[in-house]
C-alpha positions, 0 to 999 in steps of 0.5 A, spaced: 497 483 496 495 481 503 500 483 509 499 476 513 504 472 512 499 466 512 492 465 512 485 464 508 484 471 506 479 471 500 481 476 494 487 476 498 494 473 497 500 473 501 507 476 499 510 469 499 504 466 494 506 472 490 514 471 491 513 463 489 510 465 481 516 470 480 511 477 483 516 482 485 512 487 485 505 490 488 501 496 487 498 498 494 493 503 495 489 503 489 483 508 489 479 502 487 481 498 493 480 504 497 473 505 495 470 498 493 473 495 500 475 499 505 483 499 505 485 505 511 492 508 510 494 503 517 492 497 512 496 499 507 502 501 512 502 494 513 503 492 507 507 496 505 512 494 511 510 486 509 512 487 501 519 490 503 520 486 508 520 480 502 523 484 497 518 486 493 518 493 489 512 497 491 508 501 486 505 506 492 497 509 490 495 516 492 489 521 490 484 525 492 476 523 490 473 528 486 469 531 491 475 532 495 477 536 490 471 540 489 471 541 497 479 543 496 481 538 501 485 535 495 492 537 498 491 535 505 487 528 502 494 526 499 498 529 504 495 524 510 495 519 504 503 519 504 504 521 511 499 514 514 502 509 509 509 511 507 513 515 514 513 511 518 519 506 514 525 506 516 531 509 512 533 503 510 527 501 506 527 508 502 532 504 497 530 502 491 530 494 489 532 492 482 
């Protein structure tokens, strides 16, 4: 999912396109998506703030890269992992959607 409401953004669709064929839930962060195209913890903020404002239930991704773990960076990866995408939601966005 794409965090603009609109516009032409190739490999992307918007929360609303989703929501008009009955998607009601997003996986966000993938590692694959990390990796392969370069989504940031502030791109992934984004859409996180955009598919909870529409609704959406999200299934948030988080993980270290192997060499993370064999440097032992893996428990600071996944901490500013959750802090940069997740924290700065307000409370009311915690609840859970059925």
């Amino acid at each position: 999912m794409h965090f603009a409401e609109s516009g032409a953004f190739t490999g992307e669709i918007s929360a609303d396109m989703l929501l008009s064929i009955g998607v009601q839930t997003v996986i966000i962060g993938h590692s694959e998506r990390r990796a392969y195209f370069g989504e940031t913890d502030e791109i992934l903020a984004k859409k996180v703030k955009t598919a909870l404002a529409k609704n959406m239930r999200v299934m948030f991704c988080f993980g270290e890269e192997l060499e993370d773990r064999k440097s032992e960076n893996h428990f600071n990866v996944v901490a500013a992992q959750l802090k940069n995408g997740l924290f700065d939601l307000e409370a009311k966005a915690w609840k859970i959607l059925f």
